[in-house]
C-alpha positions in Angstrom: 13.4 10.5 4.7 9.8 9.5 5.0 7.5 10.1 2.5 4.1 12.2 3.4 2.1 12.6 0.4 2.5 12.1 -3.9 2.0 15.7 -5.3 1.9 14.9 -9.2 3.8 12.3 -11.1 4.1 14.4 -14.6 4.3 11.2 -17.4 5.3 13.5 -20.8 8.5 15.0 -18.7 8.9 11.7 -16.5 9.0 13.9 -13.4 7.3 13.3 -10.1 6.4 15.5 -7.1 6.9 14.4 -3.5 6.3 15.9 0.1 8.6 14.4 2.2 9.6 14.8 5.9 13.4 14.7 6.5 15.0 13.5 8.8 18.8 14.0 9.7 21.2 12.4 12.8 24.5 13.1 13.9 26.8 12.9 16.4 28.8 16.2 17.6 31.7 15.5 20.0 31.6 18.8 21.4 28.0 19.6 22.1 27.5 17.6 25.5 26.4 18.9 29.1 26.3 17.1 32.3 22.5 16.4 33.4 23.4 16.2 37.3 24.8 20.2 36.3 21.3 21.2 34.7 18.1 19.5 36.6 18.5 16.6 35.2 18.1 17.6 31.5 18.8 14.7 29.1 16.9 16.2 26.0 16.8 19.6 24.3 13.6 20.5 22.1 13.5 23.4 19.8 10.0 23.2 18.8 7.9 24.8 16.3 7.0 28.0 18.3 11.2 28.8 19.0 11.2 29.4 15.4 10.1 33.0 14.6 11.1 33.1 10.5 8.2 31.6 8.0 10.5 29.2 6.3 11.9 27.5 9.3 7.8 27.2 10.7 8.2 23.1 10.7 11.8 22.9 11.8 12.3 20.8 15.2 15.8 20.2 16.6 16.4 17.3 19.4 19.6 17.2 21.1 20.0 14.6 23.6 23.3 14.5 26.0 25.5 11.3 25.5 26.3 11.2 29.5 24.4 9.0 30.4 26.8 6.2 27.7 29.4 7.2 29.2 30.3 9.1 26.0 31.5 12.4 25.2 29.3 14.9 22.6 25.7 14.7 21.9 23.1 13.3 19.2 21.5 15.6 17.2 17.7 15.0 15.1 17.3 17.5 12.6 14.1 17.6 11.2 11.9 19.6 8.9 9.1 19.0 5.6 10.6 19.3 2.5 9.2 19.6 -1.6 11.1 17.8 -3.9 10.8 17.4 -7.8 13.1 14.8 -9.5 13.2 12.8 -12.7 12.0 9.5 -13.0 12.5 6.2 -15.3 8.2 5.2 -16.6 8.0 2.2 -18.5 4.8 2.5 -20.3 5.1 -0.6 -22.4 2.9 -2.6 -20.2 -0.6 -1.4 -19.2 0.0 -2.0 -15.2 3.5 -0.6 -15.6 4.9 0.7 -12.6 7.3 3.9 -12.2 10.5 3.6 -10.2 11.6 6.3 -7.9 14.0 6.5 -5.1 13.2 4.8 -1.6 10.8 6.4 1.4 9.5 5.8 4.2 5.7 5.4 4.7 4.8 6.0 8.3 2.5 9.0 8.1 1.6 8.4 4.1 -1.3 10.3 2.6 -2.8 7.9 0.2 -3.2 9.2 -3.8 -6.2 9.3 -5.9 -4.3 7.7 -8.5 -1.4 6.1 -7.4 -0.5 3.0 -4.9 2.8 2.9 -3.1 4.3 -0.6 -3.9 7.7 0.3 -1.9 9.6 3.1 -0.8 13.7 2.4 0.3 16.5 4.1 0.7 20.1 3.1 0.0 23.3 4.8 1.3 25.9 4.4 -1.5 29.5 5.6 -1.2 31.6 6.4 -4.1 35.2 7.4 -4.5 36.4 10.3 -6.7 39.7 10.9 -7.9 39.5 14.1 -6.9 38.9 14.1 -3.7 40.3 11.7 -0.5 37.1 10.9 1.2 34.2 8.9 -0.4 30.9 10.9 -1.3 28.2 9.6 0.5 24.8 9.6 -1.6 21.1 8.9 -0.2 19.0 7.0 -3.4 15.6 6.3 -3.1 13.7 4.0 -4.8 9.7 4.3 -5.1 7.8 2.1 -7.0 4.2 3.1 -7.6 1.8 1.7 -9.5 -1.9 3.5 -11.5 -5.3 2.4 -9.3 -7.8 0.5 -11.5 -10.2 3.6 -11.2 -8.3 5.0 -13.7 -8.5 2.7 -16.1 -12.4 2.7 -16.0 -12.7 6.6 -15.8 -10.2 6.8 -18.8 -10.4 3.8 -20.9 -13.9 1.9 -20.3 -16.6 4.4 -20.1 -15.5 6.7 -23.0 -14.9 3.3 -25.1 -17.9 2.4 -24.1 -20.4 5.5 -24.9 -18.1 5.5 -28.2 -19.6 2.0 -28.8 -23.2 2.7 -27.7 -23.6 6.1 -29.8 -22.1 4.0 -33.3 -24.0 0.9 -32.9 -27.1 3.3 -31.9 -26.4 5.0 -35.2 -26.7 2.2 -37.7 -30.0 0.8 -35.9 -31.6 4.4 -36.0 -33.7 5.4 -39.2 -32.9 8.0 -41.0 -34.2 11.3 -40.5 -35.0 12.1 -44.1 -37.9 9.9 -46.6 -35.6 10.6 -49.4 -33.0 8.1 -50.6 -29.1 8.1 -49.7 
């Protein structure tokens, strides 16, 4: 998974909004030609334009022919853009706190207004059921972000700051009325 772009991070429901690009490999035994057969053909591309639906716009397969390792089958890259929204741990005990999120990868990263990727990973984790024979492989990511300073100054220091001008302003100013208080 590589991560594209930070939609939102929502602090009161400790949720965060991510764009990602995904990106999925595997090896099937039984999909595998012989390039001396075909031309020469190593690769297979379904691009963007093969796909006529709306929701499979941004899908791109890539098979390419094990042959040529002297094994049988192919390997298969599945990728396609994906939206995800999932829950997230905010420690806002600490001014410069950072959130914690599940790991990504930064190649093509559109940098936030407001936020600053410290680290993106991912972690394959395999757990055993009771119910079932075979483990259950899980994907976890971890991002860690933290708030740009900007933030801080648009937020915190100005409006503090106009506060304090407009009181202090106040008790220096004379009263609008002769009379007494």
């Amino acid at each position: 998974m590589s991560l594209y772009q930070i939609l939102a991070i929502n602090e009161k429901h400790q949720s965060v909004d991510l764009n990602v690009w995904v990106i999925q490999k595997w090896k099937d035994d039984f999909l595998g030609w012989n390039p001396y057969l075909y031309g020469m053909i190593n690769t297979t591309i379904l691009p963007v334009v093969m796909n006529r639906e709306e929701t499979e716009r941004y899908i791109n397969v890539v098979v390419t022919t094990n042959f040529w390792k002297g094994e049988r089958g192919a390997e298969i890259k599945f990728m396609y853009p994906a939206l995800y929204r999932t829950s997230c741990v905010l420690d806002i005990s600490d001014i410069d706190y950072e959130a914690e999120f599940t790991d990504v990868n930064l190649d093509n990263f559109i940098p936030n207004e407001e936020w600053v990727v410290v680290s993106f990973k991912m972690n394959r984790v395999e757990e055993k059921f009771v119910c079932c024979p075979e483990p259950w492989v899980l994907l976890e990511a971890v991002l860690v972000v933290r708030r740009k300073p900007l933030y801080y100054i648009v937020n915190l220091v100005i409006p503090t700051s106009v506060i304090t001008m407009v009181a202090v302003t106040g008790f220096f100013t004379a009263a609008s009325t002769s009379s007494e208080r």
